[in-house]
Phi, psi and omega in degrees: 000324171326308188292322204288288183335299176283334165315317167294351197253312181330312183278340183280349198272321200259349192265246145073282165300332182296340176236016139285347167297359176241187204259035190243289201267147171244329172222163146215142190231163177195131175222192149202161206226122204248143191224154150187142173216185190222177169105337194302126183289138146094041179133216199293141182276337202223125224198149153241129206220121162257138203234128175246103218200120174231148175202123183238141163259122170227205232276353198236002197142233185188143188224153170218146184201126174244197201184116137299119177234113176265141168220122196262140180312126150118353195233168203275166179273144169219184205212140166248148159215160171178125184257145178195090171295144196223121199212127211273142182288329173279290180314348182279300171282323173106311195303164179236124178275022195254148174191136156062203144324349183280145178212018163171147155247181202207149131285117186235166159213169210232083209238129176223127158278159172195157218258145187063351171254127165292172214265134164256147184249129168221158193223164178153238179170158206212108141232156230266082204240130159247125179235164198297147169094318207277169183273296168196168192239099172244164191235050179269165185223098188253157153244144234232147181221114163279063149051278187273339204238176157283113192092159191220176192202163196288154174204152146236136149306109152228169180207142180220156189213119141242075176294149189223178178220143173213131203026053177106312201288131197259145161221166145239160183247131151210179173153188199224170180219150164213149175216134212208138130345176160244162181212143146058041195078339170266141170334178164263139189233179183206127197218094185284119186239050187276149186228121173243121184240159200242142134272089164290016188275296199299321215282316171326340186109320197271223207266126200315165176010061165249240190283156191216124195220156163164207190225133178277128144281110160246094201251125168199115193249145179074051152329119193056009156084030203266150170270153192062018170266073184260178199210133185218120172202110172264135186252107158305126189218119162246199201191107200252124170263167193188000000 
C-alpha cells in the first residue's frame, strides 16, 4: 500500500507545476520534512519521522496528502498516509458561497493508512475561512469509518497557515487538530499538532520560504483511542519546500 502513496505524490509532485499552465491545476506546494522527538507513547520513546507532503488546487477543488516514514530507534521502519480530496461547492457551481469570514464550502474526504492496518474512510463537508493574517483556515467535519472496528464516529478536522514577521525575522505559525469520537470501543481522542517554525533560508541570504526549522508540539489525548494513553512530545523539525 505504501507504493500507491508514494506514487501518488511522486506524480503529483512532477505533474503538477506542468499543468498549471493550463486551466486545470490553479497551485502546487510540496515539501518534506525531517521530525525526530522523545518521549513517545506506545513503543519505542525516541523516533525520527520523514514526512513527504503535497497540496494542489484546480478548477473543482483541492487535494491534499502527506507519507509518513517512521523510524523508531531499535525497530523496523513503518508508515502513515493520507490523501484527502475536496471539491468546492463555488467552483462547482459557479455561485459564490463567501458570506462574512466564509470563503468557501467544500465536500471533503478522507482516506488513511498505516502500515499492517486496515484503511479508514472519512466523508463530509468543510469550510472554508478568511481570516486576517492567515494563509488559509480549514474546517472539516466527517464520519469517520474503521475498517477494523465496528461502527462508525464523528471527527473534526481544523488546519492553519499563518505567516508573521517579528523584528525583520519571517516565522510561520501552522498545524493541524483532529478531534474524533469513540468507535468500535475506543476512547474518544484528541490530537493537537501545532508548529513554529524560523526561515532560515531568508535569514541565511537565500531565498524566502524555502527551508524552515523550527519545533512540532504534538498533545494527543487517549492515543489510537486507547484510555489514559496520553502524549506530550516536542519535535525538531526542519522543512525544505520545493
Amino acid at each position: 500500500m505504501y507504493r500507491i502513496f508514494l506514487s501518488f505524490f511522486i506524480a503529483s509532485i512532477l505533474i503538477s507545476p506542468l499543468a498549471q499552465a493550463s486551466d486545470i491545476f490553479q497551485y502546487s506546494a510540496s515539501n518534506i520534512q525531517i521530525l525526530r522527538g522523545h518521549n513517545y507513547e506506545l513503543g519505542e520513546k525516541q523516533r525520527t519521522i520523514i514526512t513527504l507532503e503535497h497540496a494542489h488546487g484546480h478548477k473543482y477543488g483541492d487535494t491534499f496528502g502527506f507519507f509518513d516514514l517512521i523510524k523508531a530507534d531499535g525497530q523496523d521502519h513503518t508508515y502513515y498516509g493520507e490523501l484527502s480530496p475536496r471539491l468546492s461547492l463555488s467552483k462547482m457551481t459557479g455561485y459564490d458561497f463567501s458570506y462574512g469570514i466564509i470563503k468557501d464550502l467544500l465536500i471533503s474526504t478522507t482516506f488513511e493508512k498505516a502500515k499492517d492496518q486496515g484503511p479508514q474512510y472519512l466523508y463530509g463537508g468543510a469550510i472554508d475561512l478568511n481570516l486576517p493574517g492567515f494563509k488559509f483556515f480549514k474546517a472539516n467535519a466527517y464520519i469517520h469509518d474503521s475498517t477494523e472496528l465496528d461502527g462508525e464516529t464523528w471527527q473534526v478536522t481544523l488546519s492553519w497557515n499563518r505567516p508573521f514577521e517579528i523584528g525583520g525575522v519571517k516565522l510561520l505559525a501552522e498545524g493541524f487538530a483532529d478531534f474524533q469520537g469513540d468507535e468500535g470501543g475506543r476512547s474518544p481522542n484528541q490530537l493537537i499538532v501545532p508548529r513554529l517554525l524560523v526561515d532560515i533560508g531568508d535569514l541565511a541570504g537565500y531565498e524566502q520560504g524555502k527551508l524552515m526549522a523550527g519545533v512540532e508540539y504534538s498533545y494527543w489525548n487517549n492515543k489510537f483511542g486507547i484510555q489514559g494513553s496520553d502524549e506530550s512530545v516536542p519535535q525538531a523539525q526542519l522543512k525544505w519546500n520545493f
